[in-house]
C-alpha positions, -999 to 999 in steps of 0.1 A, spaced: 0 0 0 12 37 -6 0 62 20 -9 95 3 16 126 15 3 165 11 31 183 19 62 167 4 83 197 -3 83 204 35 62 237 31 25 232 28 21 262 3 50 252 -21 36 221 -21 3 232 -32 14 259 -57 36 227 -72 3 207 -73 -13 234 -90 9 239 -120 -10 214 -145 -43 241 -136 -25 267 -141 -2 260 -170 -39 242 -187 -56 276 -185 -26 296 -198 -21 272 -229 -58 285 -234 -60 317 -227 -27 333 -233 -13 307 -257 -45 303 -275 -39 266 -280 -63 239 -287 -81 223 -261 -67 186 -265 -32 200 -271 -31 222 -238 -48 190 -221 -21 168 -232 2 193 -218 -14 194 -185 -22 160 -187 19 152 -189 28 180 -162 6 161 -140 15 125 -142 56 138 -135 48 160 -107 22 130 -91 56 112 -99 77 134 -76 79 151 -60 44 133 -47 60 98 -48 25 82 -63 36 47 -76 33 44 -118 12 19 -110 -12 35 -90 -10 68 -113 -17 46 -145 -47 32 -123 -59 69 -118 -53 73 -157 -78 42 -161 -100 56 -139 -101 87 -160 -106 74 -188 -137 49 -184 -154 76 -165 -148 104 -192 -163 75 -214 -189 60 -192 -209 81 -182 -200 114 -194 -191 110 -228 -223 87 -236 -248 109 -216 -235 137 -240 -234 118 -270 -271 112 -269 -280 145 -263 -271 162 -290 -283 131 -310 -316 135 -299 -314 174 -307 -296 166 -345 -329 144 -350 -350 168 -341 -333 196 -364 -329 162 -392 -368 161 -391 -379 197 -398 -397 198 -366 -372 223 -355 -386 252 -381 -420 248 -357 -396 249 -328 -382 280 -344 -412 297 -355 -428 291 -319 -402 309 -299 -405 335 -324 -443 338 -313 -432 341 -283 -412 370 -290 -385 379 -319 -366 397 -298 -333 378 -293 -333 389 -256 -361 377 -247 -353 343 -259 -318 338 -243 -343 343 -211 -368 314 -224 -340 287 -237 -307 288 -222 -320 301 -186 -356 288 -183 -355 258 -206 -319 253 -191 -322 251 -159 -356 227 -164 -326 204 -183 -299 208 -154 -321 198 -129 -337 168 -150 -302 156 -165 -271 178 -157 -239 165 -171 -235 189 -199 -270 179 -211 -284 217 -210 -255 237 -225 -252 214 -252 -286 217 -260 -293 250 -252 -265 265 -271 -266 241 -302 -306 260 -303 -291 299 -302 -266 285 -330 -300 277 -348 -315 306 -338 -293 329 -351 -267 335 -325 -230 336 -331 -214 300 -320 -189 319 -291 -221 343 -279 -244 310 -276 -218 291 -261 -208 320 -234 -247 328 -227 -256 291 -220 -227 285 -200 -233 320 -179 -273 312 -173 -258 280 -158 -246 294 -127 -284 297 -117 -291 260 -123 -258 242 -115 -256 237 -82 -288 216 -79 -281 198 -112 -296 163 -119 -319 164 -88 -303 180 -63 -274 150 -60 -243 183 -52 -263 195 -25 -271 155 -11 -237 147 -14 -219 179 1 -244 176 36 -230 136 34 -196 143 32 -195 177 50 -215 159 79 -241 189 82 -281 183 78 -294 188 42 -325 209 54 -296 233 70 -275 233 39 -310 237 17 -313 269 37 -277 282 35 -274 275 -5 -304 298 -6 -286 323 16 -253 323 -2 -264 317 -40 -295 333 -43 -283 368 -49 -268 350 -81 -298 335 -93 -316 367 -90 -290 387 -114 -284 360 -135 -310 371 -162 -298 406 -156 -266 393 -169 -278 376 -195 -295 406 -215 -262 429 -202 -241 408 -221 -262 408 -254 -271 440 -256 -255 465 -225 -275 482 -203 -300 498 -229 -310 461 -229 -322 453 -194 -340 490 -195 -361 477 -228 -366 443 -217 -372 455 -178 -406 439 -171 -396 406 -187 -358 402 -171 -375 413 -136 -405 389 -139 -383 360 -151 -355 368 -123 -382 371 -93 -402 339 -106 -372 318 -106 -351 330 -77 -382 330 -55 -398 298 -65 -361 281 -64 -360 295 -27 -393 284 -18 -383 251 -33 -351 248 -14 -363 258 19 -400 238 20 -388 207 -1 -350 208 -4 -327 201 -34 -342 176 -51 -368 198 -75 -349 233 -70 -339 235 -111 -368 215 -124 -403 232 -107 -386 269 -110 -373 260 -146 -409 251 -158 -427 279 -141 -399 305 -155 -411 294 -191 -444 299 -183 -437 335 -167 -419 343 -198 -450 328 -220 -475 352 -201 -454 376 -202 -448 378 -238 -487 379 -246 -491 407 -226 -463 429 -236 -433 436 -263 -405 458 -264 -403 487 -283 -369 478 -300 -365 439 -314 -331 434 -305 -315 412 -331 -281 398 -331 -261 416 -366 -265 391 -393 -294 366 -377 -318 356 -399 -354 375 -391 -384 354 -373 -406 348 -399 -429 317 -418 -469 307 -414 -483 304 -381 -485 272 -361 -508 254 -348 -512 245 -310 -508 206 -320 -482 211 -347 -463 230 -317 -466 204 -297 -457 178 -318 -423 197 -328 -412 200 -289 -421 168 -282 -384 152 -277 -378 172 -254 -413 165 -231 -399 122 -241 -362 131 -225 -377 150 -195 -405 126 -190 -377 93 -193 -349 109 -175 -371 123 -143 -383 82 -144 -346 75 -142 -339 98 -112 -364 87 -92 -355 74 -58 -376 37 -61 -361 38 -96 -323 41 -85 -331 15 -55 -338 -13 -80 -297 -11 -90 -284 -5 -55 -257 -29 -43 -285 -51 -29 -317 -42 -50 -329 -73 -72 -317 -55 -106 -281 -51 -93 -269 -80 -114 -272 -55 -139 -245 -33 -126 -211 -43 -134 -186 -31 -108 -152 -31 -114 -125 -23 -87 -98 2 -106 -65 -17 -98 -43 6 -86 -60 25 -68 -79 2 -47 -65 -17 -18 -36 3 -27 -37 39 -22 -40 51 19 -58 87 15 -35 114 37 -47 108 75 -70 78 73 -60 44 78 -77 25 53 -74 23 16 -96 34 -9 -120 12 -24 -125 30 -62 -150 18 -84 -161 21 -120 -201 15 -127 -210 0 -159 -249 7 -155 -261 -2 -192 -299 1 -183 -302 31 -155 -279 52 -171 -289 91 -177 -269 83 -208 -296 49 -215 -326 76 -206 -318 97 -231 -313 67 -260 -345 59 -248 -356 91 -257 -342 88 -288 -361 59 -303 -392 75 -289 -384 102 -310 -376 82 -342 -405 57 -339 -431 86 -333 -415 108 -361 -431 99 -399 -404 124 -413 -372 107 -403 -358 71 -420 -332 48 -405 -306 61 -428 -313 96 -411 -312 78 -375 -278 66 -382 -265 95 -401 -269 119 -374 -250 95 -351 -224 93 -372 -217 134 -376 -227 134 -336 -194 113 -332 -178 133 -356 -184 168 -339 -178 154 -306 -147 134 -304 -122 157 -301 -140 176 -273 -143 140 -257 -111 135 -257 -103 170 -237 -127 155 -212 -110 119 -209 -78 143 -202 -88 166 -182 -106 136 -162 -71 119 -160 -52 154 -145 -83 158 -121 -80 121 -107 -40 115 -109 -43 150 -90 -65 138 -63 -51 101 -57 -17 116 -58 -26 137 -25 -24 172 -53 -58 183 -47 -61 175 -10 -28 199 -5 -45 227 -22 -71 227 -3 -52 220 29 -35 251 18 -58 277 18 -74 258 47 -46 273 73 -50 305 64 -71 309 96 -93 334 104 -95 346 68 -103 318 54 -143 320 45 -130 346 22 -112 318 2 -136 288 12 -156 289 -23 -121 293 -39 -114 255 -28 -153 249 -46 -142 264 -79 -112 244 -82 -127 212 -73 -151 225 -104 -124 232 -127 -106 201 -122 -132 178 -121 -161 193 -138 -187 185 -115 -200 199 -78 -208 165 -71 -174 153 -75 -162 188 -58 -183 182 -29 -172 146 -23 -132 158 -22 -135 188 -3 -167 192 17 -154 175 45 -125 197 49 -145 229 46 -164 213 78 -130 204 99 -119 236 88 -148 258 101 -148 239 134 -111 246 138 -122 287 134 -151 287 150 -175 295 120 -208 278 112 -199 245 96 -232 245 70 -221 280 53 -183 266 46 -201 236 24 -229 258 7 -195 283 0 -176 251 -16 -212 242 -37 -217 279 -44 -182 285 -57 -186 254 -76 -212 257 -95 -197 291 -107 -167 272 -117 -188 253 -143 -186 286 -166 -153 276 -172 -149 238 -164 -129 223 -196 -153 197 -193 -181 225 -195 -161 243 -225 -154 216 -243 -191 204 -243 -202 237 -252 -177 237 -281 -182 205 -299 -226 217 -294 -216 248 -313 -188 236 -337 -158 251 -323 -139 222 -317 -103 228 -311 -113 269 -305 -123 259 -268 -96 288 -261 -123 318 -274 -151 304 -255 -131 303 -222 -119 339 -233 -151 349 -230 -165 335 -200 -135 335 -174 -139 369 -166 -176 365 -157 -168 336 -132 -141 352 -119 -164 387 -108 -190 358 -95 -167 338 -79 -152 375 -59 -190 381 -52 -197 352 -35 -161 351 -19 -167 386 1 -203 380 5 -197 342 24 -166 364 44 -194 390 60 -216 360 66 -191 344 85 -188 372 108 -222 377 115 -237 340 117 -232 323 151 -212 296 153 -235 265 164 -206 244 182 
């Protein structure tokens, strides 16, 4: 066995700022260098394996069995939720249903403001809660493209009108696992999420119609982007408070589109703001049914995914439910019974899930030949056409994933990530200020709050014990800063890119969003800081 060691440089913050090159050197290949996504990943992904090598001391065994570890789950269950996705959304643009779709957000309204409001944040965060994973940027940002939006514009809007829904992605599992592992009761951590995010949630749309068109926007569009931003912030409070995490994207998500829906019957702005060279709303009227018809993918992914997430549903695959034969589990060798995390005693026990039937990534193929059987328009040549140019657009941002995937778990079984956050752990008194800091790197590493919460939720809890500050609003900072890591996740970019077609030009989408999450992540930073000093500690 091989016991993890944080600090092996003999200074804790040496160590960490070593641990942290692959990040850093990832994001300047990107953003300085302006080099593709899979060539800064194989750069990072190199940096990494040597410095897990030393000055970490993590056996090449046990690295290559972190690289494995990487890999299937960059391929199973990321890569095939995603793949289906935009599958299901190429079929529905393959079968001419999406001219209906088209023409019926245009009835809505034809200003382009308004519908950035009704698909990437409404109809998004519906999708986040439903599926997560990538599922609602791809989606959402692959329909501006179609639309009429510039592929870097619909990228950086979906990504941005995330930060509303991501924390309570794929119902409300970030927020379930960060009160398990931080040790803190979810109805308490329900209450702080809404404390510490909702001021982000409420601006979001704000944000959204400031980026598009400045602030002559949000004055023209006023009584839309406030009842929008009031209908979702307040139901997803109401939600999180009364009923907890589980339903906080998908019941404020549906009853956003409706706002917006009402809204637009009632009233229009005075200037239709269209992007400069998008196509103008036009074509015949549509009928109710023709409407409904043309959306209906979408109302099959929801209805099959939310079957999927149900709790009775899941039970039927546990460890000892009567489908779990079903489940392959395979023990990553390597890693397990090998690797002795840094102060426990006992190994880790790592293992991959090949779940071929309750899969989000099955749901959605489910979906899929729904869609294709209830579809007259579309032929079996078109089914497996579309698959084929899905693959096509999407393997290289699948292989950014699988990297980034290996850096983030070499980096955490190697001890890299724990010493970061160990790091700006013993800074003290001071250190709520930097608590959602630790969240958005666990983000940008591995690309999901879930996997965030599960590395360093438990630290932000021994941490806030050792200064005396409520343990609950150090996890909801590490969630909180998480979720606004996923503007600028590579898994996040890279998804976005291959929805839009700017594969290998992941560097201008990150460009353009990592200012954004940076302002949202120094928000939430000083605003958790003057919580800290107000809230009484409960210990």
């Amino acid at each position: 066995m091989w016991n993890q060691q944080i600090d092996p440089l003999g200074a804790i913050a040496l160590s960490a700022l070593t641990a942290a090159v692959p990040i850093l050197v990832f994001l300047l290949c990107l953003v300085v260098f302006k080099m593709k996504g899979v060539t800064a990943g194989i750069i990072a992904t190199v940096l990494q394996i040597a410095i897990a090598a030393w000055p970490f001391g993590m056996p090449l065994g046990s690295i290559a069995g972190a690289s494995l570890s990487g890999i299937l789950t960059s391929l199973w269950p990321i890569a095939y939720i995603i793949v289906m996705a935009v599958w299901l959304y190429r079929l529905t643009v393959a079968s001419g249903r999406f001219d209906v779709i088209r023409a019926s957000i245009a009835g809505v309204s034809p200003d382009q403001r308004v519908q950035v409001l009704l698909i990437s944040f409404a109809f998004g965060a519906f999708l986040e809660g439903a599926a997560g994973f990538g599922v609602p940027i791809a989606i959402c940002a692959a329909l501006l493209v179609q639309l009429g939006f510039g592929p870097v514009k619909a990228a950086m809007l979906s990504l941005v009108a995330n930060v509303a829904a991501g924390a309570y992605g794929a119902i409300g599992i970030p927020v379930i696992v960060g009160a398990q592992v931080g040790g803190v009761e979810l109805a308490d951590l329900s209450l702080q999420m809404v404390i510490v995010l909702q001021l982000l949630a409420l601006v979001t749309p704000f944000l959204l119609v400031l980026i598009l068109d400045g602030w002559r926007g949000i004055r023209e569009t006023l009584p839309m982007t406030a009842a929008v931003s009031v209908a979702f912030s307040a139901s997803q409070a109401a939600v999180l408070i009364f009923l907890g995490p589980d339903l906080a994207d998908v019941v404020p998500g549906l009853l956003t589109m409706v706002v917006v829906f009402a809204v637009g019957r009632a009233w229009t702005p005075r200037r239709i703001y269209r992007e400069d060279g998008a196509p103008e709303p036009g074509g015949a009227s549509q009928s109710f049914g023709d409407v409904v018809v043309a959306w209906s993918p979408f109302y099959i992914l929801t209805a099959v995914v939310c079957v999927w997430s149900l709790p009775w549903f899941k039970s039927l695959f546990a460890v000892d439910g009567p489908l779990s034969g079903l489940v392959a589990r395979v023990p990553i060798p390597g890693v397990t019974g090998v690797i002795v995390p840094f102060g426990k005693d006992e190994p880790v026990a790592t293992v991959w899930e090949w779940t071929p039937v309750n899969a989000t990534g099955t749901a959605i193929l489910i979906a899929v030949i729904i869609t294709f059987f209830t579809t007259p328009q579309l032929r079996s040549g078109d089914l497996w056409r579309e698959l084929r140019e899905t693959l096509r657009a999407l393997w290289q941002p699948i292989v950014l994933i699988t990297l980034v995937l290996i850096v983030a778990n070499v980096a955490n079984h190697s001890g890299g990530s724990t010493s970061i956050g160990t790091a700006i752990a013993g800074l003290g008194a001071v250190f709520p200020l930097l608590a959602p800091v630790i969240g958005w790197f666990g983000v940008f590493i591995t690309g999901s709050v879930v996997n965030n919460n599960t590395l360093f939720a438990g630290l932000q809890t021994v941490t806030a014990n050792q200064i005396g500050v409520d343990p609950t609003l150090l996890v909801a900072a590490n969630t909180s800063g998480g979720a606004v890591a996923k503007l600028v996740s590579p898994q996040s970019i890279a998804i976005a890119a291959g929805a839009v077609g700017l594969t290998g030009r992941e560097g201008e989408i990150l460009r353009a969003v990592i200012g954004w999450s940076l302002a949202m992540l120094g928000v939430v930073c000083v605003w958790v800081m003057l919580l800290s000093l107000v809230m009484p500690y409960p210990g």
